[in-house]
Biopython code that builds the backbone (N, CA, C, O; Angstrom):
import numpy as np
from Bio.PDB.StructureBuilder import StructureBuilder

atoms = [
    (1, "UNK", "N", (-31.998, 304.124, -156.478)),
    (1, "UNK", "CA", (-32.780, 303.730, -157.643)),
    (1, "UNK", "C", (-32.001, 304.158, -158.892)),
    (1, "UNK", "O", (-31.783, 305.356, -159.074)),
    (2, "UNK", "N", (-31.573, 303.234, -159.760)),
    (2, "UNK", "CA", (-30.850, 303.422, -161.002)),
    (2, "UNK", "C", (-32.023, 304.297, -162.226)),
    (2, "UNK", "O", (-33.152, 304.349, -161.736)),
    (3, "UNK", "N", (-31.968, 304.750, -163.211)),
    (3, "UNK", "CA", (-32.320, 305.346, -164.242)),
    (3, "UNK", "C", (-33.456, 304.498, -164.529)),
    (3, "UNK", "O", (-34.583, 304.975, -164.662)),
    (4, "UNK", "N", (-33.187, 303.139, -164.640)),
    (4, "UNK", "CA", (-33.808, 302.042, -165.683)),
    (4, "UNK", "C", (-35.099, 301.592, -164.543)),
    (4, "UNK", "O", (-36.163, 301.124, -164.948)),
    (5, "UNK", "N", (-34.826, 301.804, -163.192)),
    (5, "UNK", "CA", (-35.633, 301.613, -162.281)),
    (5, "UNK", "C", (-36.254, 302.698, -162.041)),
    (5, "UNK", "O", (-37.440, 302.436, -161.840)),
    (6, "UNK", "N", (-36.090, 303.526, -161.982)),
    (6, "UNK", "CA", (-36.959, 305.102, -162.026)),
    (6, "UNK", "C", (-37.929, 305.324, -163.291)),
    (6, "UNK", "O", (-38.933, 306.005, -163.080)),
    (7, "UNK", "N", (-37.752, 304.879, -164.426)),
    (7, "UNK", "CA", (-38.266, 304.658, -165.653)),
    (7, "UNK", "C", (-39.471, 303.978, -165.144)),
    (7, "UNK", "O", (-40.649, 304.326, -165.068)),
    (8, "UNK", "N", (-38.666, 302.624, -164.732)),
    (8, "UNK", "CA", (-40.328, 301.657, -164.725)),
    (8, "UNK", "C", (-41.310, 301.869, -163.767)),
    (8, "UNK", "O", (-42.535, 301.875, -163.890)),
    (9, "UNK", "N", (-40.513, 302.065, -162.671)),
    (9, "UNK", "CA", (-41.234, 302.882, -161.485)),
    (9, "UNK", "C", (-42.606, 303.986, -162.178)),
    (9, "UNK", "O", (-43.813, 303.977, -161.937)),
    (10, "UNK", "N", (-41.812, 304.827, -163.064)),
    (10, "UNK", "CA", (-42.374, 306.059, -163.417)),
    (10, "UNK", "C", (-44.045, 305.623, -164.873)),
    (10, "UNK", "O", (-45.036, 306.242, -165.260)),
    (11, "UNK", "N", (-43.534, 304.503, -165.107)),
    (11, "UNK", "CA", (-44.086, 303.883, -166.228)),
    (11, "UNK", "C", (-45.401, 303.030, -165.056)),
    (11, "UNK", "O", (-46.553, 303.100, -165.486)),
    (12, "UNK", "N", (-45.302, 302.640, -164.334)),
    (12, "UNK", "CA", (-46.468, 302.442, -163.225)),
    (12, "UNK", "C", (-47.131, 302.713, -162.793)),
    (12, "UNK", "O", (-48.146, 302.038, -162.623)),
    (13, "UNK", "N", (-46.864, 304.461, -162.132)),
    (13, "UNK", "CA", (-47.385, 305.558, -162.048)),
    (13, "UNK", "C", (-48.299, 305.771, -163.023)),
    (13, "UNK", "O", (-49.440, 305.687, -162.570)),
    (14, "UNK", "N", (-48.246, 306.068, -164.447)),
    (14, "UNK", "CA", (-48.822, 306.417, -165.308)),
    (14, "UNK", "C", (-49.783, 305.262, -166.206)),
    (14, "UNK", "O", (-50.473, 305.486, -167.201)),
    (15, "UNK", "N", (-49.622, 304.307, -165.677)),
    (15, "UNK", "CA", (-50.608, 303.455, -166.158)),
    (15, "UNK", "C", (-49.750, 302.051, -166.991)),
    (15, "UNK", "O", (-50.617, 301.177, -166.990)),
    (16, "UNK", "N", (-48.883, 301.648, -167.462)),
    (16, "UNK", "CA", (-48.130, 301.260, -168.456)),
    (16, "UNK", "C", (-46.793, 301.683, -169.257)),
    (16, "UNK", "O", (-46.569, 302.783, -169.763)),
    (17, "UNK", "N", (-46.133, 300.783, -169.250)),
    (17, "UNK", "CA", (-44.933, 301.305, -170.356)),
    (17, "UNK", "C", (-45.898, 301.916, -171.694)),
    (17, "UNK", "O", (-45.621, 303.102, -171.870)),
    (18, "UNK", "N", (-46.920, 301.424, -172.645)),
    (18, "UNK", "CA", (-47.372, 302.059, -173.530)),
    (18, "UNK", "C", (-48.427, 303.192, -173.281)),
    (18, "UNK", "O", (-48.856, 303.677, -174.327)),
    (19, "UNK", "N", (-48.922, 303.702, -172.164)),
    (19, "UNK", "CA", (-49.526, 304.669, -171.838)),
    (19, "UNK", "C", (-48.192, 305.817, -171.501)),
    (19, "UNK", "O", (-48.420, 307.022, -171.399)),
    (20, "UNK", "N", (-47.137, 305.372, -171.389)),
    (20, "UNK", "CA", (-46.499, 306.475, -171.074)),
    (20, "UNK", "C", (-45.550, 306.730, -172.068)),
    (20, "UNK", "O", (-44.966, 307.810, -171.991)),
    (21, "UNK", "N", (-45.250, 305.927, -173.041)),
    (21, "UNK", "CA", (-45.071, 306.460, -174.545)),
    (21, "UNK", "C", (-46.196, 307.013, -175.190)),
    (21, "UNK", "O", (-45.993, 308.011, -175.882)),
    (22, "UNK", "N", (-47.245, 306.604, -175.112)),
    (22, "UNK", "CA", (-48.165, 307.803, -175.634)),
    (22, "UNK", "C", (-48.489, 309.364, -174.956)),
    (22, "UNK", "O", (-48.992, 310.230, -175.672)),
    (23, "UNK", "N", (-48.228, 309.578, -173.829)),
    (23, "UNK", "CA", (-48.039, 310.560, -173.013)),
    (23, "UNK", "C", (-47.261, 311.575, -173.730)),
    (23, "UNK", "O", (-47.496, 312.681, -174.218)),
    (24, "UNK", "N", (-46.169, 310.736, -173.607)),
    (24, "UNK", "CA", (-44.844, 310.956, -173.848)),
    (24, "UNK", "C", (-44.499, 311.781, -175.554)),
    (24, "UNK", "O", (-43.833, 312.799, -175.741)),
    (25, "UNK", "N", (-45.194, 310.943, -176.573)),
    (25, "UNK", "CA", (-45.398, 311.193, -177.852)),
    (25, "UNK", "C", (-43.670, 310.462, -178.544)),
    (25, "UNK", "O", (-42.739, 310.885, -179.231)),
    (26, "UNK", "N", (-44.015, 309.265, -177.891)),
    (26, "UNK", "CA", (-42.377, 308.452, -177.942)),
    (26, "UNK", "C", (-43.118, 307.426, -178.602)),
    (26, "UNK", "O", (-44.325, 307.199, -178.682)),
    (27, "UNK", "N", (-42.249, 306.944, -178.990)),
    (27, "UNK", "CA", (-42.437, 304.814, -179.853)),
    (27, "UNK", "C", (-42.339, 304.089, -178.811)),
    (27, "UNK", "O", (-41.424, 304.341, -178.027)),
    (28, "UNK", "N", (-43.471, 302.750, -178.472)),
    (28, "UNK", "CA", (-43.538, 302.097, -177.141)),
    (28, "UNK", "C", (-41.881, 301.294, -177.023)),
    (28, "UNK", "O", (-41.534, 300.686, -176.011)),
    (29, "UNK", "N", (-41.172, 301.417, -178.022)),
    (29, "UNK", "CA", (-39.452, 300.285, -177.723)),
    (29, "UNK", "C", (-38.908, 301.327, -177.179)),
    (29, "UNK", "O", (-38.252, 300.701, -176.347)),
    (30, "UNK", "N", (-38.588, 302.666, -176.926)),
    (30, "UNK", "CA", (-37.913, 303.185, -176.931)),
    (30, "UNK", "C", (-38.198, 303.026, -175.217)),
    (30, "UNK", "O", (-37.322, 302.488, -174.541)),
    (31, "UNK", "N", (-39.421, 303.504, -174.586)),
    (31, "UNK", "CA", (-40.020, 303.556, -172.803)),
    (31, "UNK", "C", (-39.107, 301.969, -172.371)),
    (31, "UNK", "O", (-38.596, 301.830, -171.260)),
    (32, "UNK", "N", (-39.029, 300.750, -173.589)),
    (32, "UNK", "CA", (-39.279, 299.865, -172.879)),
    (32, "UNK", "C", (-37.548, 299.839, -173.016)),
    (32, "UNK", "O", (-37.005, 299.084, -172.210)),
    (33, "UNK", "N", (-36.686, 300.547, -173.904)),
    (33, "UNK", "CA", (-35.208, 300.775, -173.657)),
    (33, "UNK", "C", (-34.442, 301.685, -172.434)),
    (33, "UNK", "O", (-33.329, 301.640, -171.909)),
    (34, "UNK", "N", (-35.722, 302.583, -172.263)),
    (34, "UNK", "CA", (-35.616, 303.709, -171.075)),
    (34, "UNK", "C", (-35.451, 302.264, -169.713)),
    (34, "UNK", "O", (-34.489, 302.087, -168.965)),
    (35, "UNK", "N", (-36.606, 301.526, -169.783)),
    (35, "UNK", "CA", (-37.133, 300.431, -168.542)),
    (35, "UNK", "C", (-35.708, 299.438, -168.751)),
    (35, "UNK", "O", (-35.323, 298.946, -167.691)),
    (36, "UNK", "N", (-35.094, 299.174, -169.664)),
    (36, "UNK", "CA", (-34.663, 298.287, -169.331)),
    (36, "UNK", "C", (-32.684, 298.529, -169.190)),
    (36, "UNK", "O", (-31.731, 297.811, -168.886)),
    (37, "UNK", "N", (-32.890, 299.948, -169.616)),
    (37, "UNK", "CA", (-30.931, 300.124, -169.277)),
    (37, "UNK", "C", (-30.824, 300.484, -170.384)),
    (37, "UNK", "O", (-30.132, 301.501, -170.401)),
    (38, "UNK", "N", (-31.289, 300.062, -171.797)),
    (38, "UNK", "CA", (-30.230, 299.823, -172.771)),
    (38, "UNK", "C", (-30.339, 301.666, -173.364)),
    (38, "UNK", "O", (-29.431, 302.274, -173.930)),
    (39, "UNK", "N", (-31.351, 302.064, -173.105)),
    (39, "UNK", "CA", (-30.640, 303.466, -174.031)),
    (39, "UNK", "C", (-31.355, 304.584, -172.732)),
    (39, "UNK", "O", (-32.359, 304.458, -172.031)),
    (40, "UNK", "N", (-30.297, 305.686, -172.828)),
    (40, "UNK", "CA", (-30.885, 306.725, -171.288)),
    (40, "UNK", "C", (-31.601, 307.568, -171.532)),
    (40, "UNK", "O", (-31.918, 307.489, -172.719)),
    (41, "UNK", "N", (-32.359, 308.908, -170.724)),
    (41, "UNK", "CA", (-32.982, 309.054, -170.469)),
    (41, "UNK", "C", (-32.924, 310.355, -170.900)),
    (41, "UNK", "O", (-32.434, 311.243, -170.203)),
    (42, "UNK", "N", (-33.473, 310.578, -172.202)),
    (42, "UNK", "CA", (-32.398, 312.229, -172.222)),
    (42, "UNK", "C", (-33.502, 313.388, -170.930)),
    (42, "UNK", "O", (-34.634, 313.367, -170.447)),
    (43, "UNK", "N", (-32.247, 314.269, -170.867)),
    (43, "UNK", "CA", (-33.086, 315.267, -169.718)),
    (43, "UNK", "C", (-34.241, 315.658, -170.502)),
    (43, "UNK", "O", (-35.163, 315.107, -169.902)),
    (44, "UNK", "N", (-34.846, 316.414, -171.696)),
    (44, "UNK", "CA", (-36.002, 316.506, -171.692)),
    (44, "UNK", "C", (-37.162, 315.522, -171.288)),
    (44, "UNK", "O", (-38.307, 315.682, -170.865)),
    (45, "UNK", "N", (-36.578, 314.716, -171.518)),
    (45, "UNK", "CA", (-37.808, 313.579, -171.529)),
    (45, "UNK", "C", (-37.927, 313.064, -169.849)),
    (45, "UNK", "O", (-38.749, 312.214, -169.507)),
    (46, "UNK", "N", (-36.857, 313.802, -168.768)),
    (46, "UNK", "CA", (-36.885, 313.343, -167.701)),
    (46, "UNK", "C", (-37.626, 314.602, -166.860)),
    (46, "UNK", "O", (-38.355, 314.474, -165.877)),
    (47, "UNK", "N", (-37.293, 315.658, -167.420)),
    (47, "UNK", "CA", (-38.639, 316.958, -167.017)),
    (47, "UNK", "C", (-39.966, 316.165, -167.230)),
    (47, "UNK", "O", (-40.786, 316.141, -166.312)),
    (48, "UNK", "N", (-40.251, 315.409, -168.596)),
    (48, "UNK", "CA", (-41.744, 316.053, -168.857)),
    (48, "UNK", "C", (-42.204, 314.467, -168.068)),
    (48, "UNK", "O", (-43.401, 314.207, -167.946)),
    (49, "UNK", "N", (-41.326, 313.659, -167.658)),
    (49, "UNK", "CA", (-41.603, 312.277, -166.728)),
    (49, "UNK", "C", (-42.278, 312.386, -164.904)),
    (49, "UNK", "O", (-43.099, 311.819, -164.181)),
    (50, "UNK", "N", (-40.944, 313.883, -164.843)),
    (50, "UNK", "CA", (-41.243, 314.169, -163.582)),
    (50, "UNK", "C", (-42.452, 314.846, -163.567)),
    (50, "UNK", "O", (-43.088, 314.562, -162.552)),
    (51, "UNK", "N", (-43.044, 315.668, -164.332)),
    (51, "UNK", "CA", (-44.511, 316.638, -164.710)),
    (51, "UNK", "C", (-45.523, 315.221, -164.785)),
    (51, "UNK", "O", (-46.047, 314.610, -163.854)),
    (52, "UNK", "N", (-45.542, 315.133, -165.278)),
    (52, "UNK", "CA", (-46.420, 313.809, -165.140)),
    (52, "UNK", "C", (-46.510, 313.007, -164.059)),
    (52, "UNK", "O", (-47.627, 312.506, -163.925)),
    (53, "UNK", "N", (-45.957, 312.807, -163.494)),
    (53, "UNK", "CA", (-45.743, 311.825, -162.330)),
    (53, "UNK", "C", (-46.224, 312.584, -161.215)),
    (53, "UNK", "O", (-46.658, 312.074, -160.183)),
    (54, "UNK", "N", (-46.131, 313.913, -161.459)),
    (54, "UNK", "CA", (-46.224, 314.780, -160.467)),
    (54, "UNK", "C", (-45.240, 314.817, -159.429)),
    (54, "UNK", "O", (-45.588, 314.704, -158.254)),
    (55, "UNK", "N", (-43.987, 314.972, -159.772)),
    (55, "UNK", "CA", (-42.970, 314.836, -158.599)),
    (55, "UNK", "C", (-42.963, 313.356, -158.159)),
    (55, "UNK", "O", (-42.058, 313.146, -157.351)),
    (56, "UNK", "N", (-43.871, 312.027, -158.519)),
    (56, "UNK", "CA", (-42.849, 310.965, -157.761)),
    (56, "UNK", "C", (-42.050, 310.624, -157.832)),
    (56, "UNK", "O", (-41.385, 310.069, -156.958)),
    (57, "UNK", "N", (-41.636, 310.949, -159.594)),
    (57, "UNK", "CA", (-40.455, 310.391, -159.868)),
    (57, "UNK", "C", (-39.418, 311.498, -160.300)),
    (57, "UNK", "O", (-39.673, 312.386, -161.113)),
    (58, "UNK", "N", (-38.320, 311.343, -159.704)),
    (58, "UNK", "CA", (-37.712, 313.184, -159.852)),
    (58, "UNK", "C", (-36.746, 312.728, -161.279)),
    (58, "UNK", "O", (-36.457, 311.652, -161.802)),
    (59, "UNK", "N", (-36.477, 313.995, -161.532)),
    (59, "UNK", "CA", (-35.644, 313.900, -162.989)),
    (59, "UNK", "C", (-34.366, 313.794, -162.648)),
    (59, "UNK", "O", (-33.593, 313.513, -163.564)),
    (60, "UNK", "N", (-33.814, 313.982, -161.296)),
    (60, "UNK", "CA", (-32.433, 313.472, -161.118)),
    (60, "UNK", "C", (-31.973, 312.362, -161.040)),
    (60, "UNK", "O", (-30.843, 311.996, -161.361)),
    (61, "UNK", "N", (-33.258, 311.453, -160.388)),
    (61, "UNK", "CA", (-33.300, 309.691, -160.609)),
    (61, "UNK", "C", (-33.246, 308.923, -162.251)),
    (61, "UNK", "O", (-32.651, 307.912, -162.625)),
    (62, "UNK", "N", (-34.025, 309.765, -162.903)),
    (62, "UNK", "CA", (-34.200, 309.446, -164.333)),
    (62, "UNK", "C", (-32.700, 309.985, -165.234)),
    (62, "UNK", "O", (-32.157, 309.107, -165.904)),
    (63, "UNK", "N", (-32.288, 310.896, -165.238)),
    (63, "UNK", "CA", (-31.039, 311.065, -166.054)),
    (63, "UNK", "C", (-29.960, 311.602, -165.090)),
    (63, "UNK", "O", (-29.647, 312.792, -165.122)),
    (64, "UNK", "N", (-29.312, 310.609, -164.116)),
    (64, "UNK", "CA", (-28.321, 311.427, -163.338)),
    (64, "UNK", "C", (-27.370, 311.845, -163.957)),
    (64, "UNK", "O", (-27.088, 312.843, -163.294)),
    (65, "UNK", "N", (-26.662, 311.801, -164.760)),
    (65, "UNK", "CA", (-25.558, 312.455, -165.383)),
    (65, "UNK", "C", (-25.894, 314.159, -165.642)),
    (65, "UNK", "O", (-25.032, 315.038, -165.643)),
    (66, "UNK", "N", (-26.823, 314.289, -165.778)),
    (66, "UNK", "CA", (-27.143, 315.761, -166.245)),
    (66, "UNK", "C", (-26.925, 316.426, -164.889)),
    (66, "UNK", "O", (-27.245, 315.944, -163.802)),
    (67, "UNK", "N", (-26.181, 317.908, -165.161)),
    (67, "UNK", "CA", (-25.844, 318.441, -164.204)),
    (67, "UNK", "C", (-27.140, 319.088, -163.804)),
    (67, "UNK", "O", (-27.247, 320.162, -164.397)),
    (68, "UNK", "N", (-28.206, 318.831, -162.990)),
    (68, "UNK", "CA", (-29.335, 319.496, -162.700)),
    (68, "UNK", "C", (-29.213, 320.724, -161.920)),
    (68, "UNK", "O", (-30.047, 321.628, -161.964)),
    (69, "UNK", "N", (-28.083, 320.737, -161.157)),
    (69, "UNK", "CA", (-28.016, 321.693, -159.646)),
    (69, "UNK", "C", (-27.263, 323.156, -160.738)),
    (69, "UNK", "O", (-26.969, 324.238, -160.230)),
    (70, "UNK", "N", (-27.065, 322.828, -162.333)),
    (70, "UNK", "CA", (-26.442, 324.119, -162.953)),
    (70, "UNK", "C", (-27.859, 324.330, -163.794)),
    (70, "UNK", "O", (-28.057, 325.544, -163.761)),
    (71, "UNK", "N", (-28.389, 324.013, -164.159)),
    (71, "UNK", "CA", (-29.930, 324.142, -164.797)),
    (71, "UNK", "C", (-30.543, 324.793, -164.172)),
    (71, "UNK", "O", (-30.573, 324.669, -162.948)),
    (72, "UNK", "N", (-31.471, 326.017, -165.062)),
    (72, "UNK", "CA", (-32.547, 326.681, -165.113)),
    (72, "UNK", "C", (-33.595, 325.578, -164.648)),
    (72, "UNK", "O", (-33.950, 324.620, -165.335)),
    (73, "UNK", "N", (-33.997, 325.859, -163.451)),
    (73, "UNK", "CA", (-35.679, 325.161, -163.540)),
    (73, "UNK", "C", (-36.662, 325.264, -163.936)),
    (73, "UNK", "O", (-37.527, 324.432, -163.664)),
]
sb = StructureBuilder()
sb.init_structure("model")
sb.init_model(0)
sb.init_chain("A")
sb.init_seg("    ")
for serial, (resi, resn, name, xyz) in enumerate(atoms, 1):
    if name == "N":
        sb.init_residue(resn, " ", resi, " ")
    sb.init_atom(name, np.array(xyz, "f"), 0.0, 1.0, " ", f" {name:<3s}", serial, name[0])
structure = sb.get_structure()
């Protein structure tokens, strides 16, 4: 599952791309830039995705570039 697919995935879970910018305390273009590739996922915003989701959607799916396995949990 790519970033942009973990997004929307995660945006399903929670009811909507605009229920989860309001969650979120984000602008609804930005969830729907997360959903669609064009801009990534910064790691905060992929913690407070996975908290919400309750673990379905993990934060390593949402921003893989971030070195997670050197991060404080």
């Amino acid at each position: 599952m790519n970033p942009a697919e973990a997004a929307t995935k995660a945006a399903g879970i929670l009811g909507n791309k605009a229920k989860m910018a309001k969650l979120l305390d984000v602008r609804p273009p930005t969830v729907n830039q997360w959903c669609s590739g064009v801009r990534p996922i910064p790691p905060a915003r992929a913690i407070q995705i996975e908290t919400l989701t309750k673990g379905q959607v993990k934060r390593e799916a949402l921003c893989p570039s971030f070195p997670w396995a050197g991060a404080a949990a």
